[in-house]
LUMKEMI-951718 format. One record per atom (N, C-alpha, C, O, CB): y, z, x; residue in three letters; atom name. Coordinates in steps of 0.02 Angstrom, whole numbers. Last residue first. Glycine has a CB too. Layout:
Y Z X ALA CA
...
***
This chain:
5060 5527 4713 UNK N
4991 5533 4758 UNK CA
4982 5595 4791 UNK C
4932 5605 4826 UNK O
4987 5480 4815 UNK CB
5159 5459 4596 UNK N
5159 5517 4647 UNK CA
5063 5516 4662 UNK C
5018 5505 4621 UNK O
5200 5607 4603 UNK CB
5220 5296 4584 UNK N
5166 5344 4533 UNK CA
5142 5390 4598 UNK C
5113 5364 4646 UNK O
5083 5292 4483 UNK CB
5246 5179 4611 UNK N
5265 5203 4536 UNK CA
5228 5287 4523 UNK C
5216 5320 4473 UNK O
5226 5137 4471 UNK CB
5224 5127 4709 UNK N
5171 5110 4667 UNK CA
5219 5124 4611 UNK C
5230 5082 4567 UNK O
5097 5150 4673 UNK CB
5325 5130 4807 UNK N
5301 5094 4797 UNK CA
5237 5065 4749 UNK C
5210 5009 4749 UNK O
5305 5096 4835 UNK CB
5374 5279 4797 UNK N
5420 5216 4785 UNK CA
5377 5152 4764 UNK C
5389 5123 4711 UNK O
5463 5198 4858 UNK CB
5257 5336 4823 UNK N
5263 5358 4770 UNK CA
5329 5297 4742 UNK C
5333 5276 4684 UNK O
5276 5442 4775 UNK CB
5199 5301 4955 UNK N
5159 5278 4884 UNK CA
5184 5291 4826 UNK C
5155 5273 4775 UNK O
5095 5305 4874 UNK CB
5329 5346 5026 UNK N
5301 5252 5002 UNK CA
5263 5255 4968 UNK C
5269 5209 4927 UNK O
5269 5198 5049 UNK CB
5290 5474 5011 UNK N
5345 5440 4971 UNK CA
5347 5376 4982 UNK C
5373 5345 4935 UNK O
5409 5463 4983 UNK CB
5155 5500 5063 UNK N
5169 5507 4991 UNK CA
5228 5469 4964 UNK C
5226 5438 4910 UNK O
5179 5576 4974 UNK CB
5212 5446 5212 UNK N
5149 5409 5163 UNK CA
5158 5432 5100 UNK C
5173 5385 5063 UNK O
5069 5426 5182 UNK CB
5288 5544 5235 UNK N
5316 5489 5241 UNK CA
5273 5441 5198 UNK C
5298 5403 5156 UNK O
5324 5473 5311 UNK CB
5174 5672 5244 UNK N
5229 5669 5179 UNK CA
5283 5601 5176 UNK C
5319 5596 5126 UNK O
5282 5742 5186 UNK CB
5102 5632 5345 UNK N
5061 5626 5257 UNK CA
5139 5628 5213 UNK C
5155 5594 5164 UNK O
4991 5722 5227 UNK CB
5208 5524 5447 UNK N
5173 5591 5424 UNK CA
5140 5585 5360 UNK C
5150 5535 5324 UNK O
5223 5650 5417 UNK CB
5147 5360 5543 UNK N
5197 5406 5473 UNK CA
5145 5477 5451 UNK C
5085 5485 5443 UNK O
5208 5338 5376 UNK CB
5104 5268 5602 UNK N
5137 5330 5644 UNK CA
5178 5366 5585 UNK C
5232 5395 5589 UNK O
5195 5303 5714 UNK CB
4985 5207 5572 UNK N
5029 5167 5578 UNK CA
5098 5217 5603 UNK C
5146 5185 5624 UNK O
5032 5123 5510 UNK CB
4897 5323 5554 UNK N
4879 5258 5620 UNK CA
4935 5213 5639 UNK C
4943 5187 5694 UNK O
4819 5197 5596 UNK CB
4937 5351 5426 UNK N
4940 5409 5487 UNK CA
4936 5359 5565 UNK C
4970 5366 5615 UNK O
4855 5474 5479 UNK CB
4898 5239 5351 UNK N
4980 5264 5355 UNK CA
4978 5301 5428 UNK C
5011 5282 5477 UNK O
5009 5328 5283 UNK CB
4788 5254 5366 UNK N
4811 5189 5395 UNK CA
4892 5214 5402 UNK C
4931 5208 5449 UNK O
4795 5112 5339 UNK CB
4760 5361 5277 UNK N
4731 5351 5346 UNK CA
4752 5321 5395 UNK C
4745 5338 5454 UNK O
4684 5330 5347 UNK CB
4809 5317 5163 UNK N
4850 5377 5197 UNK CA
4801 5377 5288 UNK C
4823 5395 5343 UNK O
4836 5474 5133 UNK CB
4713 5211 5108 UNK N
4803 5185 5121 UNK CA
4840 5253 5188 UNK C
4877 5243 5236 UNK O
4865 5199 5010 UNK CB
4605 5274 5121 UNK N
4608 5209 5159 UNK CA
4694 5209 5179 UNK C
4726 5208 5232 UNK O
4578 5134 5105 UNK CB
4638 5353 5001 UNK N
4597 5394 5061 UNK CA
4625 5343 5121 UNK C
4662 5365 5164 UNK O
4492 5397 5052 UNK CB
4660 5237 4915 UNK N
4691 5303 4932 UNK CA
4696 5328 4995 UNK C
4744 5328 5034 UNK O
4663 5348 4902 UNK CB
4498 5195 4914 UNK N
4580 5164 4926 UNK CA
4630 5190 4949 UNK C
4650 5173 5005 UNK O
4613 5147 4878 UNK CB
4464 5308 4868 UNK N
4430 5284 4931 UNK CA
4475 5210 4965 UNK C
4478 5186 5021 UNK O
4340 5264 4906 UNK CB
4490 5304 4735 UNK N
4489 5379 4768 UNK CA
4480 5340 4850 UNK C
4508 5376 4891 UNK O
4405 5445 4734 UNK CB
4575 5142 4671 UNK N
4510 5213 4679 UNK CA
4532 5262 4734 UNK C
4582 5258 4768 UNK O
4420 5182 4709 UNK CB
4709 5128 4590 UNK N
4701 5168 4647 UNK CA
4627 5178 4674 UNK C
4621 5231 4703 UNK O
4730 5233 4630 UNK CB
4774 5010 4504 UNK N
4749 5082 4491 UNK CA
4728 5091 4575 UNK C
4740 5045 4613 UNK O
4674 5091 4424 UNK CB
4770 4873 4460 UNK N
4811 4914 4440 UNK CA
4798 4979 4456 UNK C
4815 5015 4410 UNK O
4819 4907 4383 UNK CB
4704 4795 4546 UNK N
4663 4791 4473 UNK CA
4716 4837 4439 UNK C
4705 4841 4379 UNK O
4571 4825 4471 UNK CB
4787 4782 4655 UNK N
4785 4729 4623 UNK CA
4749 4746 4554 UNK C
4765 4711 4505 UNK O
4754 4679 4666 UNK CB
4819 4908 4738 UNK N
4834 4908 4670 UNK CA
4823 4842 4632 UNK C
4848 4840 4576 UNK O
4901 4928 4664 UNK CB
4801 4865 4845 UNK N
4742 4921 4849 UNK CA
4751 4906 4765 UNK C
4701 4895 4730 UNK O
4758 5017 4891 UNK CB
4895 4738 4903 UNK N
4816 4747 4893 UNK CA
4778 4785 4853 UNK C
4729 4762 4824 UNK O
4792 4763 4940 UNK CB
5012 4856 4904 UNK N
4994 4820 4859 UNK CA
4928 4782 4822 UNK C
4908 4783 4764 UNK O
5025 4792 4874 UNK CB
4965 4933 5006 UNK N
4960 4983 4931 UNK CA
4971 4907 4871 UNK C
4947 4904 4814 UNK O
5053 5066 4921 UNK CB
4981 4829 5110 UNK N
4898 4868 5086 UNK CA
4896 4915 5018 UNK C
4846 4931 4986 UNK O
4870 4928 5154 UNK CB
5099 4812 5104 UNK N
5055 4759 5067 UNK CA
4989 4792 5070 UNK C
4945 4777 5029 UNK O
5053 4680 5102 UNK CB
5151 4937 5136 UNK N
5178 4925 5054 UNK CA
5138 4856 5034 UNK C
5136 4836 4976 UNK O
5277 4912 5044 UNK CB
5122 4938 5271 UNK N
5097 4985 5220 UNK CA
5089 4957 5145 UNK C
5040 4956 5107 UNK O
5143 5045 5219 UNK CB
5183 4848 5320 UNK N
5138 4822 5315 UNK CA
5102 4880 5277 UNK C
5048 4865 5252 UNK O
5118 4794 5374 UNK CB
5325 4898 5282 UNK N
5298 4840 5245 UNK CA
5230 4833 5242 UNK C
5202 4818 5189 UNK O
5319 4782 5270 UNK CB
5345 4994 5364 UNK N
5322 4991 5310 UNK CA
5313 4958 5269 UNK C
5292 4979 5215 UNK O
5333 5013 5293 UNK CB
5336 4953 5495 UNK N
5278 4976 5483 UNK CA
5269 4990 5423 UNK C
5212 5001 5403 UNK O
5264 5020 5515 UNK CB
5457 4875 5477 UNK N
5416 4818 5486 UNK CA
5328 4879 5478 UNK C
5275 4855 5459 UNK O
5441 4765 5584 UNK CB
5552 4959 5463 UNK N
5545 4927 5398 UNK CA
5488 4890 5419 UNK C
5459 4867 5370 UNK O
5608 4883 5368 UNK CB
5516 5057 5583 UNK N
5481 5081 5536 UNK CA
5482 5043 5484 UNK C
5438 5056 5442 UNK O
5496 5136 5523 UNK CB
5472 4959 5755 UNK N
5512 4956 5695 UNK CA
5496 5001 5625 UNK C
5446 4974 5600 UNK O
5510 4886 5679 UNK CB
5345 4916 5791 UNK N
5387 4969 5832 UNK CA
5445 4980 5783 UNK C
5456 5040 5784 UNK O
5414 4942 5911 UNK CB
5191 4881 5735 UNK N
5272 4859 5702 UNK CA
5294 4926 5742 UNK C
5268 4980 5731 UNK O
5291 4857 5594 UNK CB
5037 4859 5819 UNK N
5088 4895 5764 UNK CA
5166 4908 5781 UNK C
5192 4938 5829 UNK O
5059 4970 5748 UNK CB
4953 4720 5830 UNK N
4994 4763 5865 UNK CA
5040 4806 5803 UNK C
5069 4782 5754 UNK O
5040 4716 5920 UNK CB
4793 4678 5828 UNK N
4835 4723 5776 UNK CA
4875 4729 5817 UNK C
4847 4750 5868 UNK O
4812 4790 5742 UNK CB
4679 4582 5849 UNK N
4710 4599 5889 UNK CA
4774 4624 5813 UNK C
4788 4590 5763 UNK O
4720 4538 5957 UNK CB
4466 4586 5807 UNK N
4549 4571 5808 UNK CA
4615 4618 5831 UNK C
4609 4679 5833 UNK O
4566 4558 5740 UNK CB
4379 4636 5889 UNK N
4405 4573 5927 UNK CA
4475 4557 5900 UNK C
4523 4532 5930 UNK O
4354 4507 5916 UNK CB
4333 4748 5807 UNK N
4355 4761 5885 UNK CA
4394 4698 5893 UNK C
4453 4709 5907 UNK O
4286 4768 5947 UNK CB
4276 4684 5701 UNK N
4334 4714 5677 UNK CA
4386 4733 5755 UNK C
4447 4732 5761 UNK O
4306 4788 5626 UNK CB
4169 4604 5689 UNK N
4207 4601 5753 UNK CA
4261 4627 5730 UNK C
4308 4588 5737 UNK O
4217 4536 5788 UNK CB
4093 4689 5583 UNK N
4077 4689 5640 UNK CA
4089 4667 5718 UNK C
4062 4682 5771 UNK O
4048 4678 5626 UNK CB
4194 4663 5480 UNK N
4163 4723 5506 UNK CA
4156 4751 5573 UNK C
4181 4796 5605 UNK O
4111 4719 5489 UNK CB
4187 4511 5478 UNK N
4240 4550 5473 UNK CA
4238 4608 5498 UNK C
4279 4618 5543 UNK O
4257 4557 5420 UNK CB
4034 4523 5412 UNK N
4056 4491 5494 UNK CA
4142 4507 5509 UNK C
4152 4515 5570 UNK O
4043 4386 5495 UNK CB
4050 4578 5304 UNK N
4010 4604 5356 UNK CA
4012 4591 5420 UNK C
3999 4626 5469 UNK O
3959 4594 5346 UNK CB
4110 4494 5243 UNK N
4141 4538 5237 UNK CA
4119 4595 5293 UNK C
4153 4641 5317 UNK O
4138 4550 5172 UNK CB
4021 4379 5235 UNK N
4089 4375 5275 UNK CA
4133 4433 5284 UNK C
4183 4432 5320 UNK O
4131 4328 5245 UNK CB
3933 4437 5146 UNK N
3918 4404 5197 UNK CA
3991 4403 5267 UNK C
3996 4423 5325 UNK O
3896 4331 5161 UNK CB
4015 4454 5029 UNK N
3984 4510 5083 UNK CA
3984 4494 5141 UNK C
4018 4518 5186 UNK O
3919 4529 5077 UNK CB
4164 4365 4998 UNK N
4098 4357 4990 UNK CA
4061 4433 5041 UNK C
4095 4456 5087 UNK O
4078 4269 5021 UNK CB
4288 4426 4921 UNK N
4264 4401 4975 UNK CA
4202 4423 4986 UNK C
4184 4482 4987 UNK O
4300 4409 5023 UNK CB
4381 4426 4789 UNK N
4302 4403 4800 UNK CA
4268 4374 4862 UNK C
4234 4323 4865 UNK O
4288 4354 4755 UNK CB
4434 4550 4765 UNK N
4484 4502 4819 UNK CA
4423 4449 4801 UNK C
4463 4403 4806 UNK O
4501 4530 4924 UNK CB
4346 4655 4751 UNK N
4392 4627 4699 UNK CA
4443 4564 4719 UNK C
4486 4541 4682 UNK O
4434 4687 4675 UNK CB
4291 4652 4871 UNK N
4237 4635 4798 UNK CA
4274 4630 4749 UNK C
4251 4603 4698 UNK O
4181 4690 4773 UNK CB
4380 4722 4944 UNK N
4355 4634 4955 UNK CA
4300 4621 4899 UNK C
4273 4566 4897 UNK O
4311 4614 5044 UNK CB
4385 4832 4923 UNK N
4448 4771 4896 UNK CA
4427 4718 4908 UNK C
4452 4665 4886 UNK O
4519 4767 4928 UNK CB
4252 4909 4949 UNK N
4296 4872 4858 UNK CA
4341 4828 4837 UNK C
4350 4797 4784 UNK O
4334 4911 4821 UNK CB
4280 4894 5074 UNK N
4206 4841 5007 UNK CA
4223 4827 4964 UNK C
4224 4773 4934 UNK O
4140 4868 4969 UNK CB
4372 4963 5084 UNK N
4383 4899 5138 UNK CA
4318 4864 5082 UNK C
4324 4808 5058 UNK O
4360 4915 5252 UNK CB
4320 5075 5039 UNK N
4394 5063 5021 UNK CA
4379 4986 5052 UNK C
4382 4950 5003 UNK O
4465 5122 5062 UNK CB
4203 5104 5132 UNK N
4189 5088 5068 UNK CA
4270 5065 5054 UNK C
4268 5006 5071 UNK O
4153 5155 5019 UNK CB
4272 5101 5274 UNK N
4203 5043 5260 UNK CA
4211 5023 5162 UNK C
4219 4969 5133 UNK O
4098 5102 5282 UNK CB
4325 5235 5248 UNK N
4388 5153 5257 UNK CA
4339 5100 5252 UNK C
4360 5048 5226 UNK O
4440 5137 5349 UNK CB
4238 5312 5236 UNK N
4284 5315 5187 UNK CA
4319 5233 5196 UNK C
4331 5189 5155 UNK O
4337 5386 5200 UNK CB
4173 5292 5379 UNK N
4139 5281 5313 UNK CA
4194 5250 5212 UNK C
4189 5208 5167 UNK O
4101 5374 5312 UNK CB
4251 5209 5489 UNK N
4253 5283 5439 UNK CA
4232 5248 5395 UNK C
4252 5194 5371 UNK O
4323 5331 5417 UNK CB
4267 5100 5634 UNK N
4279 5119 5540 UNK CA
4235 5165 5516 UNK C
4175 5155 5527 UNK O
4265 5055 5483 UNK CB
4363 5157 5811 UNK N
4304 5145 5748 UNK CA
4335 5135 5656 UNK C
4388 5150 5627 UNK O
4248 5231 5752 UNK CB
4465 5132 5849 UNK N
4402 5100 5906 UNK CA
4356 5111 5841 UNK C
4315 5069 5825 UNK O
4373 5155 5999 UNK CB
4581 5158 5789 UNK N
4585 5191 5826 UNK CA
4493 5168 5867 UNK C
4474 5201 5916 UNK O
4612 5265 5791 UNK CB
4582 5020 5713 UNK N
4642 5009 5774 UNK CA
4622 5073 5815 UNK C
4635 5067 5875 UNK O
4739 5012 5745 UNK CB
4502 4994 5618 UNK N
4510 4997 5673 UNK CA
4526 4996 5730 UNK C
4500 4979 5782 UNK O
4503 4994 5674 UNK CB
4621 4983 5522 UNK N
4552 4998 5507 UNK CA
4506 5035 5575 UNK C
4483 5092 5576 UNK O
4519 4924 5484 UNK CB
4682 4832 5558 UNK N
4703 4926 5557 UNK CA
4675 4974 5563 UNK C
4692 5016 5605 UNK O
4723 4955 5511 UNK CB
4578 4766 5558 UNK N
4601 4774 5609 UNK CA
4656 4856 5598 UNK C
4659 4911 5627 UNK O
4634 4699 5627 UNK CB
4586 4776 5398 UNK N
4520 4785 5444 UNK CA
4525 4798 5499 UNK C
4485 4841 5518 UNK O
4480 4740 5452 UNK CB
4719 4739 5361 UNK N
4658 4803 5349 UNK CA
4612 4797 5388 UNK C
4614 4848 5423 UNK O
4620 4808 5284 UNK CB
4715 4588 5400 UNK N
4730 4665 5452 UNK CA
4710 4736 5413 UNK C
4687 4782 5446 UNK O
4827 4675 5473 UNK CB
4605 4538 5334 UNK N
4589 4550 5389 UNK CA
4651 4584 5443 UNK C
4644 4600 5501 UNK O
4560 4488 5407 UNK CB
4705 4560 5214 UNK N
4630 4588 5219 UNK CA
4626 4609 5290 UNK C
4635 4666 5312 UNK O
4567 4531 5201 UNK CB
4791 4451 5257 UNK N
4819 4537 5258 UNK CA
4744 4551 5242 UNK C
4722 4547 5299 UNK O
4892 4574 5186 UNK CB
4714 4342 5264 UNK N
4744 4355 5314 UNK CA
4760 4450 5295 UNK C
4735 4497 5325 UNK O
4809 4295 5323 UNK CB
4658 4326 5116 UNK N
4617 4331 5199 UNK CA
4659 4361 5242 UNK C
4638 4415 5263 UNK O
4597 4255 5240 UNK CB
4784 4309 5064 UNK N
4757 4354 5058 UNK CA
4701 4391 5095 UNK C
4692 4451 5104 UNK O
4750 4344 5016 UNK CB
4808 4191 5125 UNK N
4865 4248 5122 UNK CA
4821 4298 5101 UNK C
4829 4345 5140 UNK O
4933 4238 5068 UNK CB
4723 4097 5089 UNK N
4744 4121 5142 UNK CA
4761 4182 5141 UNK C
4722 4226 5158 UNK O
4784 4090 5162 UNK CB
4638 4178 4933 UNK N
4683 4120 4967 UNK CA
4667 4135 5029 UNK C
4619 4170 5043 UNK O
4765 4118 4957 UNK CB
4460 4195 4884 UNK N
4516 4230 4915 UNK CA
4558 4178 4951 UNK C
4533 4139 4991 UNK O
4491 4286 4965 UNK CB
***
């Protein structure tokens, strides 16, 4: 995994937990991309587990909260496709990041190609 790609991971993760905990659903979504990203477990576990220490401030701005949306749907889509628990991950994070479910459908739907 480059930099760049460490780096936006590890704000998934900090997003992730921006409200004090990770959800089962956002644990598994957060495994898969890093098993396709090839970040090792090991490290993926310690990511996890000081997920508290990293510092997230969220974009007061909506182009700057939706960017950081549109690189986690980008992330999510690297094998091309969606899993169910990606998904689940992207609209969770959307809601955390201050957008309604229906503000989240239409960035996934501009931004992937393809209605959610």
């Amino acid at each position: 995994m480059n930099s760049v790609a460490l780096e936006h991971f590890r704000n998934l993760v900090s997003l992730s937990a921006i409200d004090g905990k990770i959800e089962e659903v956002e644990r598994v979504a957060l495994s898969k991309i890093a098993f396709e990203q090839g970040l090792a477990l090991d490290r993926l576990k310690v990511m996890l587990d000081h997920a508290h220490e990293y510092t997230y401030l969220i974009p007061q701005n909506t182009e700057e909260r939706e960017k950081q949306l549109e690189q986690m749907i980008n992330l999510a889509l690297v094998d091309g496709h969606f899993a169910p628990a990606e998904l689940e991950l992207i609209k969770i994070v959307g809601g955390k990041l201050g957008f309604s479910k229906k503000e989240v459908d239409v960035i996934l739907e501009t931004h992937s190609g393809s209605k959610k």
